[in-house]
C-alpha positions as CSV (number, residue, x, y, z in Angstrom):
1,X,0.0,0.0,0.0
2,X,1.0,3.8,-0.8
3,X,-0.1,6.8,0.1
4,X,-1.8,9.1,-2.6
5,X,0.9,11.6,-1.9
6,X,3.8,9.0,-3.2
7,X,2.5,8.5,-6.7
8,X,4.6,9.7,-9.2
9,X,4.7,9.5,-13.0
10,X,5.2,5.8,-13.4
11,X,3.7,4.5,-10.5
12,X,1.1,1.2,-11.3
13,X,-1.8,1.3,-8.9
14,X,-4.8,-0.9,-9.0
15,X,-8.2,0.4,-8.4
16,X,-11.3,-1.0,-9.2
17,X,-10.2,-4.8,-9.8
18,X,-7.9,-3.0,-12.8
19,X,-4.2,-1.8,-13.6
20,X,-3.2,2.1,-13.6
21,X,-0.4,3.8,-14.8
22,X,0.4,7.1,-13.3
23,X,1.2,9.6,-16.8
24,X,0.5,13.0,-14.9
25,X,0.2,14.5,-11.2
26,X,-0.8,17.4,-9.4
27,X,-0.6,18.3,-6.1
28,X,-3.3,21.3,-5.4
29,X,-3.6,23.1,-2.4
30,X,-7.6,24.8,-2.6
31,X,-8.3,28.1,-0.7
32,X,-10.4,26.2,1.8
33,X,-10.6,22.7,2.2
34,X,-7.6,19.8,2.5
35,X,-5.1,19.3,-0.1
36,X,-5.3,16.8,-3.1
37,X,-3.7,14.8,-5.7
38,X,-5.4,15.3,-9.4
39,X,-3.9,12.6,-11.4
40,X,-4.3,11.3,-15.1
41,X,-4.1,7.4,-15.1
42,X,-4.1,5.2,-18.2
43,X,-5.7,2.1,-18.1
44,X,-3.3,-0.7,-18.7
45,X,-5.4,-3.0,-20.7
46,X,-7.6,-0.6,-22.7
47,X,-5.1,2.2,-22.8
48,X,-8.1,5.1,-21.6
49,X,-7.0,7.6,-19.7
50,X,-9.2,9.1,-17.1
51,X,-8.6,12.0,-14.9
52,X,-8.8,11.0,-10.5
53,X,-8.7,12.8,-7.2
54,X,-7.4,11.4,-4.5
55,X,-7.0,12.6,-0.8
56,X,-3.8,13.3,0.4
57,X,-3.1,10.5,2.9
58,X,-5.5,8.2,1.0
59,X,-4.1,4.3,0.7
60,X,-4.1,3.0,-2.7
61,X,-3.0,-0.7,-3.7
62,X,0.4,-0.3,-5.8
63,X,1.2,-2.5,-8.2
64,X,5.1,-3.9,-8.6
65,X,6.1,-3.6,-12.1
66,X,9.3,-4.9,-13.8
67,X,10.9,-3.3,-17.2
68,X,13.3,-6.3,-19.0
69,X,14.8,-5.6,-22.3
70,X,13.2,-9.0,-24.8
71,X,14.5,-9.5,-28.3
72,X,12.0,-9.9,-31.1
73,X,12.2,-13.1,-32.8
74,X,9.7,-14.2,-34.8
75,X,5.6,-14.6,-35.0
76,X,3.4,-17.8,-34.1
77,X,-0.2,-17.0,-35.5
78,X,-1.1,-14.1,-32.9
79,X,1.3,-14.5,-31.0
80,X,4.4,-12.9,-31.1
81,X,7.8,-14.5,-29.9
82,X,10.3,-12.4,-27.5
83,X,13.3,-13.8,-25.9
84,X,14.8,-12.6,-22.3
85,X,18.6,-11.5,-23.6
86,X,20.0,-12.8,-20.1
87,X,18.1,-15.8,-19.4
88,X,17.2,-17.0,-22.9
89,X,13.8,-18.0,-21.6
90,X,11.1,-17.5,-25.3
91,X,7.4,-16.1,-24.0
92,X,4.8,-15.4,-26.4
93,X,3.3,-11.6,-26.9
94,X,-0.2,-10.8,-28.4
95,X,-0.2,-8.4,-30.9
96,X,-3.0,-6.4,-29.2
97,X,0.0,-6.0,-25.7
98,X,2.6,-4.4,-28.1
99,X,3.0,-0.8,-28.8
100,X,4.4,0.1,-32.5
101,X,4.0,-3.9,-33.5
102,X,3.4,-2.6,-37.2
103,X,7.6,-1.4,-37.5
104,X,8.5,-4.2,-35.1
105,X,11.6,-6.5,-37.2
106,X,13.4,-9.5,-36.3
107,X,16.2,-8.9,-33.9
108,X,14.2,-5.6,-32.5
109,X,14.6,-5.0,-28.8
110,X,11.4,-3.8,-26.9
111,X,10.9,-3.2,-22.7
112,X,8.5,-5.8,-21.6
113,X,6.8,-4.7,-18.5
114,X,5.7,-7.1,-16.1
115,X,3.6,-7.7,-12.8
116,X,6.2,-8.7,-10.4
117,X,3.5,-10.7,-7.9
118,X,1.7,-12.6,-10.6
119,X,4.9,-12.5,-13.2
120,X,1.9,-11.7,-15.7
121,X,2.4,-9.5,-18.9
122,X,1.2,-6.5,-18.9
123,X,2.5,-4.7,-22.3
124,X,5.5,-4.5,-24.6
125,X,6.8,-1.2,-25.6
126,X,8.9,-0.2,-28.8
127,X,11.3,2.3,-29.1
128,X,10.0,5.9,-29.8
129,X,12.8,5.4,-32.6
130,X,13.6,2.5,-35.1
131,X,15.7,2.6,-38.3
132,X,13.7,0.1,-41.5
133,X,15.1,-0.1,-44.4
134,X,13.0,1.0,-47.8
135,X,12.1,-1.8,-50.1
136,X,10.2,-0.5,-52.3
137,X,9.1,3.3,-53.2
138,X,8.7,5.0,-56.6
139,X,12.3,6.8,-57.7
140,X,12.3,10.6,-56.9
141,X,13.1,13.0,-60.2
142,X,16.1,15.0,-60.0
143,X,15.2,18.5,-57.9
144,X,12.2,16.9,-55.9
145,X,14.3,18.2,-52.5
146,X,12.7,21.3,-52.9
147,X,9.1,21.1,-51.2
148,X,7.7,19.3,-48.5
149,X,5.5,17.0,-50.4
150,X,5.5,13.0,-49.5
151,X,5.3,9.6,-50.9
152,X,3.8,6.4,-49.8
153,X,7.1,3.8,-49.2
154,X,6.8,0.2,-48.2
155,X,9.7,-0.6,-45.0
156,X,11.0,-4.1,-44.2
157,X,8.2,-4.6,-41.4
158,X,5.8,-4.8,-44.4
159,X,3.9,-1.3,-43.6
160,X,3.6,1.8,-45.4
161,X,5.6,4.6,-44.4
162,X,5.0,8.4,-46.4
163,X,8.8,10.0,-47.4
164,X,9.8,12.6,-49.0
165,X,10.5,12.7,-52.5
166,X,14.2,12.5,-52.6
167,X,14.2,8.9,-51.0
168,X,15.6,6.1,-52.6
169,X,14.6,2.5,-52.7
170,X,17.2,0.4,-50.3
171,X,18.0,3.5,-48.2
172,X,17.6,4.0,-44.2
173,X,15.2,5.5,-42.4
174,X,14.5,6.4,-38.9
175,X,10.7,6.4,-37.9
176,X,8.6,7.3,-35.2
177,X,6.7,4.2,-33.7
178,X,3.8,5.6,-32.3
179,X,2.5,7.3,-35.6
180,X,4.6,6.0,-38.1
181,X,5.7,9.5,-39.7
182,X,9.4,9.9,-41.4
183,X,12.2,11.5,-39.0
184,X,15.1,11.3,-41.4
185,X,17.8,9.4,-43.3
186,X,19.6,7.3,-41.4
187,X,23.7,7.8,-42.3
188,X,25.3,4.1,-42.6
């Protein structure tokens, strides 16, 4: 048990029969009244975020979480196949657990994060950043590098990633897993 007071960005609680993850707190200190912790919480299995007061002094029911580094290796139906770097012990992923699955390769290293009680998964994260290499996009004409305009160009995950003109089939790029957009040529 923790206090309201002690949540911090982070911090897994569980309210309601459900998991919370701390994203955003407050303490506020009204004219009249006591003092209270506004919090935003995301919903670990949904991923809604809801907006909750707490009293300070209040006892909540924290959860223990662990964060392991697990290598990507390949996909089983659903499922998707990680491996712990240090123990070599495989666990299967469902897709619907992983964050940025869609520019997830073979070899990729994501932060699993588990319940430490139960040893139960609760997502896998990717890196905000990943370099894929372009397989296929149509060739740019010589002095496209002067607007902003894009192109639809198919990475090695298999998705469709819009570049900018001046990208070349077979180069590097560095994308943004959360929304997929273009963040620049990767230098190899």
């Amino acid at each position: 048990m923790i206090k309201s007071q002690d949540i911090k960005k982070g911090t897994c609680i569980r309210m309601d029969g459900k998991l919370y993850f701390c994203i955003d707190f407050l303490h506020v200190k009204p004219g009249k009244g006591n003092t209270i912790m506004r919090t935003t919480l995301k919903d670990v299995v949904s991923g809604r975020v809801l907006e909750k007061r707490f009293n300070i002094g209040e006892s909540l029911e924290d959860v223990r979480v662990e964060r392991r580094p697990y290598q990507y290796l390949y996909q089983e139906g659903s499922d998707y196949i990680f491996m712990n770097g240090e123990t070599y012990e495989q666990i299967p992923i469902a897709k619907d657990l992983i964050t940025g699955v869609a520019y997830m390769k073979e070899g990729d290293v994501v932060e699993v994060v588990s319940d430490a009680s139960t040893e139960t998964i609760l997502y896998a994260e990717m890196p905000v950043k990943t370099h894929l290499k372009i397989v296929y996009t149509e060739p740019g004409l010589k002095g496209d590098t002067a607007t902003n305009t894009l192109k639809p160009a198919k990475v090695e995950s298999g998705v469709e990633v819009r570049v900018p003109l001046f990208i070349e089939e077979g180069e590097t790029i560095e994308v943004d897993t959360r929304d997929g957009s273009y963040l620049g040529r990767v230098k190899e």
